[in-house]
C-alpha positions as CSV (number, residue, x, y, z in Angstrom):
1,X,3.2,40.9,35.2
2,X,-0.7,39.8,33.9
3,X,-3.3,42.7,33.4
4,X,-6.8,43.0,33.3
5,X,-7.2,41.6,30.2
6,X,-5.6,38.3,32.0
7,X,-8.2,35.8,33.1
8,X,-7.7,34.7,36.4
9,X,-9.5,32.1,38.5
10,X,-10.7,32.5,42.5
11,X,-12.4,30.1,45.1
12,X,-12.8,31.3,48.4
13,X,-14.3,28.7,51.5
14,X,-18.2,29.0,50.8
15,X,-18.4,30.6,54.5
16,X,-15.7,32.3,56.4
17,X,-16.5,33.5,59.9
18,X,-13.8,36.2,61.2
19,X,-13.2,38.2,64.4
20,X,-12.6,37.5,68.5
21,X,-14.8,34.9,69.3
22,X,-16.6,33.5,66.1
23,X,-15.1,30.0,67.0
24,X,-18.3,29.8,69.1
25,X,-20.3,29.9,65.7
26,X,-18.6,26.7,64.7
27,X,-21.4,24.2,66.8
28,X,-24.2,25.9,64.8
29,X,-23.0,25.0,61.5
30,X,-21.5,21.5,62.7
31,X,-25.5,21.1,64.0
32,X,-26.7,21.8,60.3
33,X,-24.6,20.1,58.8
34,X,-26.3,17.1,60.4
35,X,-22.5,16.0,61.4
36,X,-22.7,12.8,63.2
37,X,-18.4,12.3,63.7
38,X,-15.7,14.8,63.8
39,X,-12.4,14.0,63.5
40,X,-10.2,16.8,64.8
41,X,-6.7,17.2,63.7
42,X,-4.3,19.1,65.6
43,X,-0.5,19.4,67.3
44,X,-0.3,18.9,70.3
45,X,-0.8,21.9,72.0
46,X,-3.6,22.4,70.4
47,X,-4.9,18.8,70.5
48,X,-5.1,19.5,74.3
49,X,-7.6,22.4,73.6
50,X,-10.3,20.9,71.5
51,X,-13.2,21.3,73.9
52,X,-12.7,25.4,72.6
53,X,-14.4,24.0,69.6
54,X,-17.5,22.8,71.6
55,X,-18.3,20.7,68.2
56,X,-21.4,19.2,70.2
57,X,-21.2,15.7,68.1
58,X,-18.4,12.9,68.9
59,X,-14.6,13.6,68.6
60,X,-11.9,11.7,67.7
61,X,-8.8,13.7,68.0
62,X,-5.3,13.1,66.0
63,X,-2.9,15.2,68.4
64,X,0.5,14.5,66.8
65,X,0.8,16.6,63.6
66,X,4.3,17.5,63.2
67,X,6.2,21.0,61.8
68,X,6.5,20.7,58.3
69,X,4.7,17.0,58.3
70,X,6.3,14.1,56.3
71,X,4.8,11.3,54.4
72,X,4.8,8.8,58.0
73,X,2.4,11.5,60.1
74,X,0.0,11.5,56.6
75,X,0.1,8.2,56.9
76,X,-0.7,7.6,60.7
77,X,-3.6,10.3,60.5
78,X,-5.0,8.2,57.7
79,X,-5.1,5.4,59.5
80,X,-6.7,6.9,62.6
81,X,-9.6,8.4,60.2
82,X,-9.6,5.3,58.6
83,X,-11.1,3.8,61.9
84,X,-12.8,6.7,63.1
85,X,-15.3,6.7,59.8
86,X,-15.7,10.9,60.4
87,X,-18.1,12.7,58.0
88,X,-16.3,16.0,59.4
89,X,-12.5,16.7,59.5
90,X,-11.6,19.5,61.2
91,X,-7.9,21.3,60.5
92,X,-7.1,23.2,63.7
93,X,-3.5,25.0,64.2
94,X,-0.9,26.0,62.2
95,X,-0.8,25.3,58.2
96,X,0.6,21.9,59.1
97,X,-2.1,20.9,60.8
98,X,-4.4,22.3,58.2
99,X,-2.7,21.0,55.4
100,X,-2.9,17.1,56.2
101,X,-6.7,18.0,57.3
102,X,-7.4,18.7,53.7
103,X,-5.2,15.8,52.4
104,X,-7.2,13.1,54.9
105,X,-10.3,14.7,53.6
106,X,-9.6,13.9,50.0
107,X,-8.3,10.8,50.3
108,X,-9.9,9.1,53.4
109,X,-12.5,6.5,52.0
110,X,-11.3,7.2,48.4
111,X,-8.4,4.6,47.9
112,X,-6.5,7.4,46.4
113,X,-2.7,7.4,47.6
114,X,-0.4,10.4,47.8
115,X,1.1,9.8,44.5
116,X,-2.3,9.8,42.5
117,X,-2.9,13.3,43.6
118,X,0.3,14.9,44.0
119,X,-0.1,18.0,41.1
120,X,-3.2,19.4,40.1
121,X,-6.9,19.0,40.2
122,X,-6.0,14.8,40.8
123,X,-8.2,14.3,43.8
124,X,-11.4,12.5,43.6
125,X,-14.4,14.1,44.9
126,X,-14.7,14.9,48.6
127,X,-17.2,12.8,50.6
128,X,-16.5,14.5,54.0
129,X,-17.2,17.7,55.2
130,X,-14.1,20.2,55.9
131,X,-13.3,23.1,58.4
132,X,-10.5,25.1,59.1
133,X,-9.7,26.8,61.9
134,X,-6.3,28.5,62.2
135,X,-4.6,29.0,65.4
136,X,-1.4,31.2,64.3
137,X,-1.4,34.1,61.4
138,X,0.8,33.1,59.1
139,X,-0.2,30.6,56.2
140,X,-3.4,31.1,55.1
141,X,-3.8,27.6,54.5
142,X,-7.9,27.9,55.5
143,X,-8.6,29.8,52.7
144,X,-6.6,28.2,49.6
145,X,-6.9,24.5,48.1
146,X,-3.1,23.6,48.0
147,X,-1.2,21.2,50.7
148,X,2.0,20.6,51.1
149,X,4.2,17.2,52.6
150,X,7.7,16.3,52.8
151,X,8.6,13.3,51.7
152,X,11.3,12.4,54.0
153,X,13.5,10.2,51.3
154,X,14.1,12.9,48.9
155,X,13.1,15.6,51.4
156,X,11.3,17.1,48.4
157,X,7.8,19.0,49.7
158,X,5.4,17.6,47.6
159,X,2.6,19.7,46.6
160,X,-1.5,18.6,46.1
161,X,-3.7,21.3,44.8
162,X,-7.0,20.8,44.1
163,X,-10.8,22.7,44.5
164,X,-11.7,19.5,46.4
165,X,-9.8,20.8,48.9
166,X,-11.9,24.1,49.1
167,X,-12.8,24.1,53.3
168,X,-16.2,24.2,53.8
169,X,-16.0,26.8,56.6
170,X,-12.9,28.6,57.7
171,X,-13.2,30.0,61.2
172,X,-10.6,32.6,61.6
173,X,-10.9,33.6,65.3
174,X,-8.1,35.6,66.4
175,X,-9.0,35.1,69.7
176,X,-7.4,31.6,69.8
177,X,-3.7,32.9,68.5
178,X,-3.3,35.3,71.8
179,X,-1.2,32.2,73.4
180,X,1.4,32.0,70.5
181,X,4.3,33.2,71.7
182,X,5.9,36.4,70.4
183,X,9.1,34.8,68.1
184,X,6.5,32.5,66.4
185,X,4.4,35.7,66.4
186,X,6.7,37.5,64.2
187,X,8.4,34.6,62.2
188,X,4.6,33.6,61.4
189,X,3.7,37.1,60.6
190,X,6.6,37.3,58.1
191,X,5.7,34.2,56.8
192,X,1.9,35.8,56.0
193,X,3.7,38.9,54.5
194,X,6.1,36.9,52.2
195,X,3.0,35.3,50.5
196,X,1.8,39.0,49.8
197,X,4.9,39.9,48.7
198,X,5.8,37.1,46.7
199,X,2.2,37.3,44.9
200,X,2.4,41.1,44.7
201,X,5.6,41.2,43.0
202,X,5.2,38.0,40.6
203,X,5.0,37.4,37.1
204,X,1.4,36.2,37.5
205,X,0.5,39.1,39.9
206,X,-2.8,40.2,38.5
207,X,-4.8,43.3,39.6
208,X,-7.4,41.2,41.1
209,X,-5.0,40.0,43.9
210,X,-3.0,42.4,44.1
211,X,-5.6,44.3,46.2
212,X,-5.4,41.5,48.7
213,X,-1.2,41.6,48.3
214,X,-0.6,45.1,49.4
215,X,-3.4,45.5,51.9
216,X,-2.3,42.3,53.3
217,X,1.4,43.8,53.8
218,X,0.1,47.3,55.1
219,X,-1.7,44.9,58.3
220,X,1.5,43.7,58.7
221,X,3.2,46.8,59.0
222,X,0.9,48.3,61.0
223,X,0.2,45.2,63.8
224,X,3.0,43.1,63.4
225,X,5.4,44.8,66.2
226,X,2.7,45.5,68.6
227,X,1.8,41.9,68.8
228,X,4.6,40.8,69.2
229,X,5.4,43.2,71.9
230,X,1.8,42.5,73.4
231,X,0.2,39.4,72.6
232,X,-3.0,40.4,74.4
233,X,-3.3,43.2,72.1
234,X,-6.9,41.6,70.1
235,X,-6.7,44.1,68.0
236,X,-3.3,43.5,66.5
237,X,-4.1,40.2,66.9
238,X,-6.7,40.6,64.4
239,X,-5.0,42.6,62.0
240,X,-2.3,39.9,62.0
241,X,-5.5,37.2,61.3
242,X,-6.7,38.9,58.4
243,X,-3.2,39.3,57.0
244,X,-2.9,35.7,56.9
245,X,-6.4,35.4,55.2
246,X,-5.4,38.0,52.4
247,X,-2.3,36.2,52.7
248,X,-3.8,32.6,51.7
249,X,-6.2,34.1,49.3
250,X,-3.0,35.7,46.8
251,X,-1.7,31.2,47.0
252,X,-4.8,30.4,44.7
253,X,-4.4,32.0,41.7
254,X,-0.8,33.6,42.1
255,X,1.2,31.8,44.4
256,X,4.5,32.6,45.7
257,X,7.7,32.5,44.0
258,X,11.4,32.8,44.3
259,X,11.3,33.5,48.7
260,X,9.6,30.1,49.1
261,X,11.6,28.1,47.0
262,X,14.7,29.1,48.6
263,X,12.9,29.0,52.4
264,X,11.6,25.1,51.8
265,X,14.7,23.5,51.9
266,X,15.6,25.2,55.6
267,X,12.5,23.2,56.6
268,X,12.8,20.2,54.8
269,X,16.7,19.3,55.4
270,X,17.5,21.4,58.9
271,X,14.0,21.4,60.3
272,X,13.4,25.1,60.6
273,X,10.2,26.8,61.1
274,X,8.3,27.4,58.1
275,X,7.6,31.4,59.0
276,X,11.2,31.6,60.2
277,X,12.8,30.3,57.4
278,X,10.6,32.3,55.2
279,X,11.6,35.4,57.2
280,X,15.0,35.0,56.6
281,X,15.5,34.3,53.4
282,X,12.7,37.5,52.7
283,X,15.1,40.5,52.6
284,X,17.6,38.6,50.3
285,X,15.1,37.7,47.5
286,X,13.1,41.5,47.6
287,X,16.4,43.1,46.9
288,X,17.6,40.5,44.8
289,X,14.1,41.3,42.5
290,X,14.6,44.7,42.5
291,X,15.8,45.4,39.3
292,X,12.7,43.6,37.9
293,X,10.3,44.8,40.0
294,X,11.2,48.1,41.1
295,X,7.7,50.0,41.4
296,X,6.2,47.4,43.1
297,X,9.0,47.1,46.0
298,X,9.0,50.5,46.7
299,X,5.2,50.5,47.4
300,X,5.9,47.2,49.4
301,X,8.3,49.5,51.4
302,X,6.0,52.1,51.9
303,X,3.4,49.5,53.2
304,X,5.9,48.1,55.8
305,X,6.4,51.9,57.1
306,X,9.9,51.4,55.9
307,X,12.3,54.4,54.1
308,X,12.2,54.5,50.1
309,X,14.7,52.9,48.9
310,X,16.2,52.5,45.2
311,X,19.4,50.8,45.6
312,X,19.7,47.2,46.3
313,X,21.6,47.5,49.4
314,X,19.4,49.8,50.9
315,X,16.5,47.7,50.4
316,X,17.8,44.6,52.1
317,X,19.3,46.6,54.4
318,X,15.8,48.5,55.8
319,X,14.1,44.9,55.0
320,X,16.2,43.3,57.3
321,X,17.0,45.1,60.0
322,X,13.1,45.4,60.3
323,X,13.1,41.4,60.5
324,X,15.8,41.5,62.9
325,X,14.0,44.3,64.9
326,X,11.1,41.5,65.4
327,X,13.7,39.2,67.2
328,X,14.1,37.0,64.3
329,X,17.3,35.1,64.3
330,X,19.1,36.1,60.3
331,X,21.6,34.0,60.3
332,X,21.6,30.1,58.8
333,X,24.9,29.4,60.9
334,X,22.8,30.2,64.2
335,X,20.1,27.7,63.0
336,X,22.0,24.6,62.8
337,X,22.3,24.7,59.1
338,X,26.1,23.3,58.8
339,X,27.8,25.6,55.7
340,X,29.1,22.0,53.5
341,X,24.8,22.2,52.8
342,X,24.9,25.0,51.0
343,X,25.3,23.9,47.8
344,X,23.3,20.5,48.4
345,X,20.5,23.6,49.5
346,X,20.9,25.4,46.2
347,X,20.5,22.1,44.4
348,X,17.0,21.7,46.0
349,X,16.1,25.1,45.9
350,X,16.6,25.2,42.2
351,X,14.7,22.4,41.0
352,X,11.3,23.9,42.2
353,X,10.3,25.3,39.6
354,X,7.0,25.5,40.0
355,X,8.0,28.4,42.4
356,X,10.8,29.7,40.8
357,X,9.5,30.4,37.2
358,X,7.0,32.7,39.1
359,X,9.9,34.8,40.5
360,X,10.3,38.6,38.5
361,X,13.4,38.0,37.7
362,X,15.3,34.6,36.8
363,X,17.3,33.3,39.6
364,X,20.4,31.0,38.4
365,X,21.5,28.5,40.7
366,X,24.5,30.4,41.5
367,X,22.1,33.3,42.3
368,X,20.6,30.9,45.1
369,X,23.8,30.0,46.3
370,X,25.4,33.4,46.8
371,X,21.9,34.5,48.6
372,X,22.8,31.3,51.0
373,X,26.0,32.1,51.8
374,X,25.0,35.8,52.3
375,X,22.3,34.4,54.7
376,X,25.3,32.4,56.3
């Protein structure tokens, strides 16, 4: 774990507009910005909604973002801004749908391909403007500077990170993730909890964000079950939003560790939800960090409203059932995931490093394998 005496780097969107309703603030800025073309890029559910946005200039809307989007839907968004010649992208949905909004906006007009920027600080400077607007609480993705696509030969997520990136505006209305329904509600929720988590109990957890970390679990705890149970409940709603901000703001300078790595090939190889892959793989990587990060789990339990708990078995045991409690399925063999993968799994899961060698406490191969078939 870092200290104070750690530097430590953080960029948050220049403006960030939060609460029921500040979606209607969005025109205003648009208008200033002297925007004279918005491209708006979106699933399709919410590619259907895009007059919420009221933008006021010309639209062009790309409605087909996938779940955990591949190199192909980069490409066909590409092309689409290509022709549409936008000065304004606009990310609005889920972190997929936010994700390839800040990869078009680095690379449309730049030349730059995938593989030029693909680590860190590559991308050349942005010459469009960029807004976020999340429409589930779960990734944070408005607030941080990293995307993520799969490349669908290796199925390897490959990772961009760069300030370019930043969003200019991130509107985080709450309002607009009242029609999500409740089992993305809680896998998504999860999801915005494991990136607290994961940054809280890291080896590059710093003081700084660890603020953001706890607080960001505590919303969780406290609004997580009542949305789900109500989804009209705005002010669970809300708690969840600001979760998922706190949530992307620990990705910048901490990141997540050994729960993602193990989560990413669920998405990548069996097509699972990102939130509910993350959710189940959660309980087996806190216990499994326990020894190394002992302290901080227990306040992590406190913060959920769960029972103290000092053995390992306890603490995956409270940590699940509370996932399970949500309606969250815990099982790979109910997911589709066929049990000859595992080991092809723990290969994959291993070689990212980049999240693993933030993890507290070293996980082997064999360590990711046994947590798969325990998962099973």
């Amino acid at each position: 774990m870092t200290g104070l005496n750690t530097p430590i780097t953080i960029v948050r969107p220049p403006v960030i507009e939060f609460g029921p309703g500040v979606v209607s603030r969005l025109a205003a800025w648009v208008k200033a910005r002297n925007v004279r073309k918005a491209l708006v890029v979106a699933d399709g559910f919410n590619a259907a909604r895009v007059d919420t946005l009221d933008l006021g200039v010309e639209t062009v809307v790309f409605g087909e973002v996938r779940p955990e989007p591949d190199l192909p839907n980069l490409e066909k968004v590409l092309e689409l801004a290509a022709r549409s010649e936008a000065d304004l992208i606009v990310g609005f949905g889920g972190g997929s749908a936010m994700d390839l909004a800040k990869l078009v906006s680095v690379m449309a007009g730049t030349g730059q391909r995938l593989q030029d920027i693909v680590g860190v600080g590559k991308a050349a400077r942005r010459r469009v403007a960029l807004a976020q607007v999340p429409t589930t609480s779960g990734t944070g993705s408005e607030a941080g500077i990293r995307a993520l696509v799969t490349d669908p030969e290796t199925q390897a997520k490959l990772a961009v990170e760069s300030i370019e990136m930043l969003a200019d505006i991130a509107i985080v209305d709450p309002a607009l993730t009242m029609t999500v329904p409740p089992a993305v509600t809680a896998a998504t929720g999860v999801d915005a909890m494991a990136h607290c988590v994961e940054a809280y109990t890291n080896k590059k957890a710093h003081p700084m964000i660890d603020l953001y970390a706890l607080e960001g679990v505590k919303l969780v705890g406290r609004y997580l079950a009542r949305a789900v149970k109500d989804g009209s409940d705005v002010e669970a709603r809300a708690g969840l939003s600001l979760a998922s901000l706190y949530g992307g703001f620990c990705l910048g300078p901490v990141n997540t560790a050994g729960g993602h790595a193990l989560a990413y090939p669920l998405g990548t190889r069996w097509h699972i939800a990102h939130g509910a892959a993350n959710a189940l793989i959660f309980p087996h990587v806190l216990a499994f960090n326990l020894p190394a990060a002992t302290e901080k789990t227990g306040h992590v339990l406190s913060a959920l409203g769960l029972p103290e708990a000092n053995a390992v078995q306890d603490v995956f045991g409270s940590t699940h059932d509370y996932c399970a409690s949500l309606g969250i399925e815990m099982r790979l063999s109910k997911l589709g995931v066929p049990e000859n993968d595992l080991e092809t799994m723990a290969d994959d899961a291993f070689a990212i490093r980049r999240l693993l060698d933030n993890n507290p406490r070293d996980l082997a191969r064999t360590d990711i394998l046994s947590i798969y078939r325990a998962a099973y």
